[in-house]
Biopython code that builds the backbone (N, CA, C, O; Angstrom):
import numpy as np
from Bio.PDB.StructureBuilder import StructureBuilder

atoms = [
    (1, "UNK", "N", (17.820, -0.762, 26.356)),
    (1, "UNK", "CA", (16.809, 0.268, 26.509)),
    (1, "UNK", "C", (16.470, 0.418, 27.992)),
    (1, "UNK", "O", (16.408, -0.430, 28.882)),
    (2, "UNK", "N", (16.266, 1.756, 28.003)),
    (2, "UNK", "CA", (15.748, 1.861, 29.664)),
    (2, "UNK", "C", (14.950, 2.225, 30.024)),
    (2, "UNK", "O", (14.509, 3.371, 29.934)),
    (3, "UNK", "N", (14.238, 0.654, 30.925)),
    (3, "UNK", "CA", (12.573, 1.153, 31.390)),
    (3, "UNK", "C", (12.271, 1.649, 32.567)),
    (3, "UNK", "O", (11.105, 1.861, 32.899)),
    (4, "UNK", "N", (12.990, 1.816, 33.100)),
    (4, "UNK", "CA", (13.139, 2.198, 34.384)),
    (4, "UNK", "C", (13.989, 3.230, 34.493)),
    (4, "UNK", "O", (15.059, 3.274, 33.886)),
    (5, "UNK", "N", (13.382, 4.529, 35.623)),
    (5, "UNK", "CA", (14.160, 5.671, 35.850)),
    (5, "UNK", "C", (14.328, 5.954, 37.481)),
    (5, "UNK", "O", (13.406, 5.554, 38.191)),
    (6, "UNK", "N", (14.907, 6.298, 37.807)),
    (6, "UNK", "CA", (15.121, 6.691, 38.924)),
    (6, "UNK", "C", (14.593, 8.072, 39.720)),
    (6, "UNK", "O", (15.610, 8.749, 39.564)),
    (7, "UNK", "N", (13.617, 8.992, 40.516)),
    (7, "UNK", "CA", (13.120, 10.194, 40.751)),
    (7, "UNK", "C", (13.373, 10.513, 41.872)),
    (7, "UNK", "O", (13.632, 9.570, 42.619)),
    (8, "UNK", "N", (13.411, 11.769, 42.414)),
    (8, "UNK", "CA", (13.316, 12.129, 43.747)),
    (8, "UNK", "C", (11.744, 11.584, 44.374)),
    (8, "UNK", "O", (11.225, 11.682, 45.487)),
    (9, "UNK", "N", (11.334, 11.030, 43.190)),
    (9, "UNK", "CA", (9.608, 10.789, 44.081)),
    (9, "UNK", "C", (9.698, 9.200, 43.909)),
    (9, "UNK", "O", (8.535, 8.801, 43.953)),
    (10, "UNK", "N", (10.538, 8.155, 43.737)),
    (10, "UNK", "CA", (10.878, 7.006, 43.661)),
    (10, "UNK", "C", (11.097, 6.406, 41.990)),
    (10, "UNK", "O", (11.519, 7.194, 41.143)),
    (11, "UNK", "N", (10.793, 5.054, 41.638)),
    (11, "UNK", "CA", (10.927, 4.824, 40.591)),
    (11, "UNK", "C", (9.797, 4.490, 39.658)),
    (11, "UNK", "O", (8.898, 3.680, 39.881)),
    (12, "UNK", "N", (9.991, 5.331, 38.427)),
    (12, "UNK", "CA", (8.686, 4.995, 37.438)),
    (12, "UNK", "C", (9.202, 4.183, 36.093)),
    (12, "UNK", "O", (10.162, 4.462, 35.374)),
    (13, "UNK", "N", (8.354, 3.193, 35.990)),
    (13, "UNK", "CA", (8.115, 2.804, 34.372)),
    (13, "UNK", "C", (7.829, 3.839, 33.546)),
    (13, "UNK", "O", (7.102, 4.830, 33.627)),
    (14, "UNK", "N", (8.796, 3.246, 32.476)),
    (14, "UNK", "CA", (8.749, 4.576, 31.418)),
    (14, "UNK", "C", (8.193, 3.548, 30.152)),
    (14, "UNK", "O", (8.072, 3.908, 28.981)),
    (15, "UNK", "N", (7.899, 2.227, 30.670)),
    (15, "UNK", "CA", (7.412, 1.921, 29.132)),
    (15, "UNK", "C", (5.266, 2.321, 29.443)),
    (15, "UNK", "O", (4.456, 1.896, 28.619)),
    (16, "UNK", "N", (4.880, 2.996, 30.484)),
    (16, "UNK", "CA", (4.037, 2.966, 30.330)),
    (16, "UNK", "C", (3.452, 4.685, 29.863)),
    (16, "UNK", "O", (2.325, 5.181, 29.877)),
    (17, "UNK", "N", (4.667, 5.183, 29.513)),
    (17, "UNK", "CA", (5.242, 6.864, 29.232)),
    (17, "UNK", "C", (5.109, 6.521, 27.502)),
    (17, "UNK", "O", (4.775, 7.479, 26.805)),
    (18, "UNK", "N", (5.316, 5.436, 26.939)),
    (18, "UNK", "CA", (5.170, 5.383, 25.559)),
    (18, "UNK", "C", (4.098, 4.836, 25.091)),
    (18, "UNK", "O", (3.622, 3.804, 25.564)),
    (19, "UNK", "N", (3.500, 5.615, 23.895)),
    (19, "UNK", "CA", (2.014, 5.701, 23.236)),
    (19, "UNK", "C", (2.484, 4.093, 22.312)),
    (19, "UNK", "O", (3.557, 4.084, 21.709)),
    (20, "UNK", "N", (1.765, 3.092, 22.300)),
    (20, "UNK", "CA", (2.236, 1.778, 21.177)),
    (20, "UNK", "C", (2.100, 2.891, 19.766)),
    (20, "UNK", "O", (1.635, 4.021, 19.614)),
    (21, "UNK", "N", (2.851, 1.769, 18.775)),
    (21, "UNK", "CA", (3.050, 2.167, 17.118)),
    (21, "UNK", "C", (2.101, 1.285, 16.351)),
    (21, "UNK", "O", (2.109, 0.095, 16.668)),
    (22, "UNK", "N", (1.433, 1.602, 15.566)),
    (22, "UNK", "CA", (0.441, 0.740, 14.945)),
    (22, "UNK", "C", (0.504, 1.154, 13.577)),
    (22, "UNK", "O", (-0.135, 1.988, 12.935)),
    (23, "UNK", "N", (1.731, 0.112, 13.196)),
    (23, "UNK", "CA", (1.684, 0.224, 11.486)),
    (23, "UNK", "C", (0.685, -0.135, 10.619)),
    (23, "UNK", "O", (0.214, -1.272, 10.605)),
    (24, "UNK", "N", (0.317, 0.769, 9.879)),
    (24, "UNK", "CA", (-0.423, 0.599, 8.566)),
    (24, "UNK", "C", (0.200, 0.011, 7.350)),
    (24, "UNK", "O", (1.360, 0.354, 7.120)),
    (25, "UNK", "N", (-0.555, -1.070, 6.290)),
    (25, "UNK", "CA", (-0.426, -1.187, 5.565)),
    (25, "UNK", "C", (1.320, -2.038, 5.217)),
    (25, "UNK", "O", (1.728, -3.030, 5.820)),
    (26, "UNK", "N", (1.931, -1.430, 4.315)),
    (26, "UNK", "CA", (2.983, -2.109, 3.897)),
    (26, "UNK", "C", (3.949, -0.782, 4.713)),
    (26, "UNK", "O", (5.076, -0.825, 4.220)),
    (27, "UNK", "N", (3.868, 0.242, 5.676)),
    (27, "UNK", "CA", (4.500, 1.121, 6.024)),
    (27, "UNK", "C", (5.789, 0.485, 7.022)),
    (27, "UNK", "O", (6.773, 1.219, 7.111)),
    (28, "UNK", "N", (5.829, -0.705, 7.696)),
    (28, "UNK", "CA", (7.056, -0.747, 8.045)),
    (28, "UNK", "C", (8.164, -1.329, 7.080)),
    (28, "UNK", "O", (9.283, -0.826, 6.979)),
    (29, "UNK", "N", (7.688, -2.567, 6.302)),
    (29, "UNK", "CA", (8.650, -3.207, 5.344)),
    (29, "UNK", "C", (8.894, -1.672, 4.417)),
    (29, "UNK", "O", (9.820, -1.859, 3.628)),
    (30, "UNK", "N", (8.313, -0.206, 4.298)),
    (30, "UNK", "CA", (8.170, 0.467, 3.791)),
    (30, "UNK", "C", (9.876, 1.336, 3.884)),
    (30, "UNK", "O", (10.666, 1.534, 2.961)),
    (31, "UNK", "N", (10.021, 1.776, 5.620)),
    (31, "UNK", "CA", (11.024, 2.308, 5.860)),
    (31, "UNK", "C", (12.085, 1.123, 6.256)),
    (31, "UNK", "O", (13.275, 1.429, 6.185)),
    (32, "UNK", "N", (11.828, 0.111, 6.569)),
    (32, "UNK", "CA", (12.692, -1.056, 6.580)),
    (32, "UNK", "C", (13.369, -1.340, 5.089)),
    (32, "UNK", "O", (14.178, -2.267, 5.045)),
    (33, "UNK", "N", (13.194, -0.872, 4.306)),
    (33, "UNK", "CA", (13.336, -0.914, 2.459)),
    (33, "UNK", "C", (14.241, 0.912, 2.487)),
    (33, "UNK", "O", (15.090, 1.074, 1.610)),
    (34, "UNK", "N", (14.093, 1.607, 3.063)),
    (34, "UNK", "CA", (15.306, 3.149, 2.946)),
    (34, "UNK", "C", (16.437, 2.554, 3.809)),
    (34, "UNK", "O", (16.548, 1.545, 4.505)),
    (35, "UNK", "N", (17.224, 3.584, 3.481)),
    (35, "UNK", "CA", (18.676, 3.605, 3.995)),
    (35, "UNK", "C", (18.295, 3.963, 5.392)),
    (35, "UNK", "O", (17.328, 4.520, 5.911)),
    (36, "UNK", "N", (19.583, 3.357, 5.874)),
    (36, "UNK", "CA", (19.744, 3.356, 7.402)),
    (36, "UNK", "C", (19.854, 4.637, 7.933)),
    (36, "UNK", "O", (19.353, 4.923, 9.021)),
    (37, "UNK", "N", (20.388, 5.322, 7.342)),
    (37, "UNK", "CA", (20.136, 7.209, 8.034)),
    (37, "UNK", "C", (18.256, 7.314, 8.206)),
    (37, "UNK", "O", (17.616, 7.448, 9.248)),
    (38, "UNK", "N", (17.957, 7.247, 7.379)),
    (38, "UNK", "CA", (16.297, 7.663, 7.245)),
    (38, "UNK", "C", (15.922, 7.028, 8.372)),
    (38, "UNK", "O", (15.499, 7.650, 9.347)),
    (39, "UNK", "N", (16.072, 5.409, 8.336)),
    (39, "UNK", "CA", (15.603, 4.970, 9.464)),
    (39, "UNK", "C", (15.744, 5.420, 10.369)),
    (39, "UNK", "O", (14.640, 5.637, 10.868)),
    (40, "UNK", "N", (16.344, 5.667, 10.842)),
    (40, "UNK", "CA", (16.793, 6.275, 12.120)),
    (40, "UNK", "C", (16.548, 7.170, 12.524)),
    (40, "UNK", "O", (16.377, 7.274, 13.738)),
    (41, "UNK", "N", (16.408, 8.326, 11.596)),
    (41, "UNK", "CA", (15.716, 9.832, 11.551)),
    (41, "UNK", "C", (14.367, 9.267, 11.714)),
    (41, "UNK", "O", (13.617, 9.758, 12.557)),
    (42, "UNK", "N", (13.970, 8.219, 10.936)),
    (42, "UNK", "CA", (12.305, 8.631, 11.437)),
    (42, "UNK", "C", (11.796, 8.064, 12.355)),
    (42, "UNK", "O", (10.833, 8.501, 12.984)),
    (43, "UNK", "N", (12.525, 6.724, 12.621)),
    (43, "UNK", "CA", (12.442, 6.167, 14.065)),
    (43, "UNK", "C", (12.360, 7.095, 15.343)),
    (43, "UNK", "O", (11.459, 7.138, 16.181)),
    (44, "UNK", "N", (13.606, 7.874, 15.272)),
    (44, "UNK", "CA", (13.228, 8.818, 16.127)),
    (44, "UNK", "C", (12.602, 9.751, 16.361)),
    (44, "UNK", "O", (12.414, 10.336, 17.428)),
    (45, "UNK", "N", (12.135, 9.996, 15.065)),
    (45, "UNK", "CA", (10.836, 11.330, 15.215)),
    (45, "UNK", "C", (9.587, 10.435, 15.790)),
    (45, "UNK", "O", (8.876, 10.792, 16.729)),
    (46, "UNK", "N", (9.443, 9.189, 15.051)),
    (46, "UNK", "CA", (7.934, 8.262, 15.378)),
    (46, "UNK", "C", (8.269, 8.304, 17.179)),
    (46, "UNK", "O", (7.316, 8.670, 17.867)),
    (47, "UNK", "N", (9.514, 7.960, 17.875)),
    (47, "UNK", "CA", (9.513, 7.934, 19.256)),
    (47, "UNK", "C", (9.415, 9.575, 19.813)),
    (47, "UNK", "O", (9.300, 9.707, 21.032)),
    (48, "UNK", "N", (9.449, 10.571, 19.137)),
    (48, "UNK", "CA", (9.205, 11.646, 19.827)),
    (48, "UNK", "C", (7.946, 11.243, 20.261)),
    (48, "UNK", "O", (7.666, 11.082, 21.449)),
    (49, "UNK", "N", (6.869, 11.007, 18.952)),
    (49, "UNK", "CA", (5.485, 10.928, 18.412)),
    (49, "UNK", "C", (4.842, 10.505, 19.726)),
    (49, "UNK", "O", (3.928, 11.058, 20.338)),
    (50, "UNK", "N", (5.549, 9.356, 20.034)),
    (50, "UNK", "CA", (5.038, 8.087, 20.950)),
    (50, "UNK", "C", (4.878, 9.131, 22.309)),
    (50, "UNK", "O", (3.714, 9.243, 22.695)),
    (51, "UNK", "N", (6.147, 10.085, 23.256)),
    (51, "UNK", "CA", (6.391, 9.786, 23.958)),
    (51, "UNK", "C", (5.190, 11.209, 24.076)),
    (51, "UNK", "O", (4.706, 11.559, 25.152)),
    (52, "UNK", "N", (4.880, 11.866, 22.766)),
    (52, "UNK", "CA", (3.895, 13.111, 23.624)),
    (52, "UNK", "C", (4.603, 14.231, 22.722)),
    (52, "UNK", "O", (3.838, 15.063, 22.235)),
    (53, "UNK", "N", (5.985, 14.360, 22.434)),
    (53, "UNK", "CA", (6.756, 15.243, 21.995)),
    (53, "UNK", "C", (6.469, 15.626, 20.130)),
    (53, "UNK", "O", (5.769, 14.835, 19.497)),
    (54, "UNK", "N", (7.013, 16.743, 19.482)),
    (54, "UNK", "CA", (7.135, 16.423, 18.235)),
    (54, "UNK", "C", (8.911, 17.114, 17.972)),
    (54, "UNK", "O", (9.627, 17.946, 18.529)),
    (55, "UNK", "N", (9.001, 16.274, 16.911)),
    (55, "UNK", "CA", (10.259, 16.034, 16.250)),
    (55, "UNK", "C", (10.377, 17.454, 15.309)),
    (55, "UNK", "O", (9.392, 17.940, 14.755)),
    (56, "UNK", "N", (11.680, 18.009, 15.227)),
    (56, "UNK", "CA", (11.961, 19.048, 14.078)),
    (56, "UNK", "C", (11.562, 19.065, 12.916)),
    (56, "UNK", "O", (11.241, 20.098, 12.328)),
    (57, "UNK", "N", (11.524, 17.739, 12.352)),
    (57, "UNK", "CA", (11.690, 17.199, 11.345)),
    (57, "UNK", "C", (10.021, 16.967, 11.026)),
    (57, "UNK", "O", (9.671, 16.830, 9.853)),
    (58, "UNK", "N", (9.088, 16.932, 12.048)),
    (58, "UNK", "CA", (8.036, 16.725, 11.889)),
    (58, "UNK", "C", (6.629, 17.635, 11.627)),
    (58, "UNK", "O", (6.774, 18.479, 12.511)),
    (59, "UNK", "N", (5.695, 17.886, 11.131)),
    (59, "UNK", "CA", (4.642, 18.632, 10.588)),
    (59, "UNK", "C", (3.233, 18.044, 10.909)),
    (59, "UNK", "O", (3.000, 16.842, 10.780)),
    (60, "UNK", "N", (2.548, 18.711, 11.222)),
    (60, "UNK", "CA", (0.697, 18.661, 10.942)),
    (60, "UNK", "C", (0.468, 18.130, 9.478)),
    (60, "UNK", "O", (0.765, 18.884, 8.552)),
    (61, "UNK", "N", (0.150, 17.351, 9.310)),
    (61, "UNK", "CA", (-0.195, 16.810, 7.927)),
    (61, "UNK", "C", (-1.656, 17.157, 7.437)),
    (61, "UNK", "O", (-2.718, 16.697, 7.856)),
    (62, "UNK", "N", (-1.416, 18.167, 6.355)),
    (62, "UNK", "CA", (-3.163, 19.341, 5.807)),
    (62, "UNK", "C", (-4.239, 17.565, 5.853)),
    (62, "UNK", "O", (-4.084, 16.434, 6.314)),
    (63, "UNK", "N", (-5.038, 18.146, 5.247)),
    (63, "UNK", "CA", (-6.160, 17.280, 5.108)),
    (63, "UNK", "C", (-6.749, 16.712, 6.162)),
    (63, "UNK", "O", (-7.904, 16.351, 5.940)),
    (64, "UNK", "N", (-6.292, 16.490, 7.356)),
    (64, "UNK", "CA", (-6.725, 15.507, 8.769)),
    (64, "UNK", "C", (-7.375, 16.455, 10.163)),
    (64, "UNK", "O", (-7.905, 16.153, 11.232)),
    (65, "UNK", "N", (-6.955, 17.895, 9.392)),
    (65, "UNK", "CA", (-7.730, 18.466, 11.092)),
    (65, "UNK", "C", (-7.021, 18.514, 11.754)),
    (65, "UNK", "O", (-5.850, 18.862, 11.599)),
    (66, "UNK", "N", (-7.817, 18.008, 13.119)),
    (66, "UNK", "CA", (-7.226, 17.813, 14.566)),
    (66, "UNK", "C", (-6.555, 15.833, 15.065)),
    (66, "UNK", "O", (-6.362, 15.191, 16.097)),
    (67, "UNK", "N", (-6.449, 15.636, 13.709)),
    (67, "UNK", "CA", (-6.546, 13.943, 14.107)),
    (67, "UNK", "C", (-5.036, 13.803, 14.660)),
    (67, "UNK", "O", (-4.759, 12.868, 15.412)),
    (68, "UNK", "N", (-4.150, 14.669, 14.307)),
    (68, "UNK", "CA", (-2.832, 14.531, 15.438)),
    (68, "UNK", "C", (-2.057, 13.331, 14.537)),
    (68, "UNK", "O", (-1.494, 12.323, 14.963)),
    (69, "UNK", "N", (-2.241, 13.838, 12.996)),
    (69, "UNK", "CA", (-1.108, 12.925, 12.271)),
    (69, "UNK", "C", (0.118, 13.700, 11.635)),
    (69, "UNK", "O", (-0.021, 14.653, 10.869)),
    (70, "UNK", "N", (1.160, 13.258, 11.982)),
    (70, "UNK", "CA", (2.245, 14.126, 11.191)),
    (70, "UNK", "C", (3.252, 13.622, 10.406)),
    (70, "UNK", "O", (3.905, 12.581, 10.476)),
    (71, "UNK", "N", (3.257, 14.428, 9.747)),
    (71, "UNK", "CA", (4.601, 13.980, 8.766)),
    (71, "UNK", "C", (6.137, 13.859, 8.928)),
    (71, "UNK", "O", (6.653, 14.925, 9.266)),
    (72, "UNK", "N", (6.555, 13.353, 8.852)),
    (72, "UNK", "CA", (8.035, 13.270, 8.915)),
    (72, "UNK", "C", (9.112, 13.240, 7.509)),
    (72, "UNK", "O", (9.308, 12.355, 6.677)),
    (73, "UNK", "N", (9.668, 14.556, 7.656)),
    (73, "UNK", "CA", (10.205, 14.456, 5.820)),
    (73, "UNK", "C", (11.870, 14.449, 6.405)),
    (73, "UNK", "O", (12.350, 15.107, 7.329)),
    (74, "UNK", "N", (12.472, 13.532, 5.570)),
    (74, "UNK", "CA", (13.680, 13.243, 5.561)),
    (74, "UNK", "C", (14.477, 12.672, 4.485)),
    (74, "UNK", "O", (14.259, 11.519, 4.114)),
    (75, "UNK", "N", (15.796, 13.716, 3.715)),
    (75, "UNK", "CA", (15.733, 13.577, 2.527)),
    (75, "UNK", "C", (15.318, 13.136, 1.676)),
    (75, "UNK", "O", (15.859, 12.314, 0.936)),
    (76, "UNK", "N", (13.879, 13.755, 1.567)),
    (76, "UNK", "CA", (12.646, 13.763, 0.384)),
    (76, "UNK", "C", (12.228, 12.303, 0.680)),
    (76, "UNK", "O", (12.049, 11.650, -0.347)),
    (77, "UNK", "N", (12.076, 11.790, 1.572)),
    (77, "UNK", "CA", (11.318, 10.941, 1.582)),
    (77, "UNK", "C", (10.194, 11.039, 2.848)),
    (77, "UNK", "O", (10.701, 11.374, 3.918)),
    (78, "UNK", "N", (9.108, 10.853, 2.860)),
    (78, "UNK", "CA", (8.162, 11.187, 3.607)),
    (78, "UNK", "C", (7.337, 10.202, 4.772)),
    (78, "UNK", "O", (6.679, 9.342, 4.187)),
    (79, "UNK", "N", (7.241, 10.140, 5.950)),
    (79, "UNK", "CA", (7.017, 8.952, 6.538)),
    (79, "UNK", "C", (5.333, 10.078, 7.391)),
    (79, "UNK", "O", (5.341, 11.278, 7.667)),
    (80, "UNK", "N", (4.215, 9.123, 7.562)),
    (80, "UNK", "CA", (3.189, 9.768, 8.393)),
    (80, "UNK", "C", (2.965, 9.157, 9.683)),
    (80, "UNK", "O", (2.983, 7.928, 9.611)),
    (81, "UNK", "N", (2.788, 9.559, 10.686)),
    (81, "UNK", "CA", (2.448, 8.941, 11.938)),
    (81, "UNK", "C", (1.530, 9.234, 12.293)),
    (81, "UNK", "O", (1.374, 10.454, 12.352)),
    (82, "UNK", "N", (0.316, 8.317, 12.763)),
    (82, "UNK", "CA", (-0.798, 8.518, 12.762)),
    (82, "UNK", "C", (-1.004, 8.520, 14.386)),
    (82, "UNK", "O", (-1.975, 7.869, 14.774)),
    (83, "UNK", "N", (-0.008, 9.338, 15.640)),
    (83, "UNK", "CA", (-0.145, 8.373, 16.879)),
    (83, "UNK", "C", (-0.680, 9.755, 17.243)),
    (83, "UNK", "O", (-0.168, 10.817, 16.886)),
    (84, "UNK", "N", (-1.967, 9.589, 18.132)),
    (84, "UNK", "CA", (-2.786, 10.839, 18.401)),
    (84, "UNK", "C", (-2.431, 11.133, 20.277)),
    (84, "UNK", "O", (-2.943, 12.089, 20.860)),
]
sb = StructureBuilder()
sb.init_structure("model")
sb.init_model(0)
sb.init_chain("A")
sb.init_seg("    ")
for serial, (resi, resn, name, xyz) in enumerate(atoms, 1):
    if name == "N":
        sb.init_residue(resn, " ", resi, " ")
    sb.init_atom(name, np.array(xyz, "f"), 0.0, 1.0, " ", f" {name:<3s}", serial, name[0])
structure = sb.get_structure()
């Protein structure tokens, strides 16, 4: 992984560019329990999540407002990220 980037304005940490993940409940043994495609699909939508970005794959989840949680649906299975 790479924490470090290189700029015309010198070099920045990029792990301080990512929001932490704060699993709820039984939600990681959750997607750790789907197939390895899913994982991966939602892994990478949760790191869009992190970095500020949102994922294709990802939605405003009704009921929450402005709380900045979204859904992630990937063959019919549904993952929420709660990273604001």
């Amino acid at each position: 992984m790479v924490t470090r980037k290189q700029t015309q304005r010198g070099i920045i940490d990029l792990t301080e560019l990512v929001r932490p993940l704060l699993w709820v409940a039984s939600a990681r043994r959750d997607l750790q329990a789907m197939p390895e495609e899913v994982q991966d699909a939602v892994g990478y939508a949760l790191y869009f999540a992190q970095t500020g970005r949102k994922h294709d794959q990802a939605k405003a989840l009704k009921g929450f407002g402005s709380a900045g949680v979204l859904e992630v649906i990937e063959d019919s299975v549904r993952a929420f990220s709660g990273i604001v």
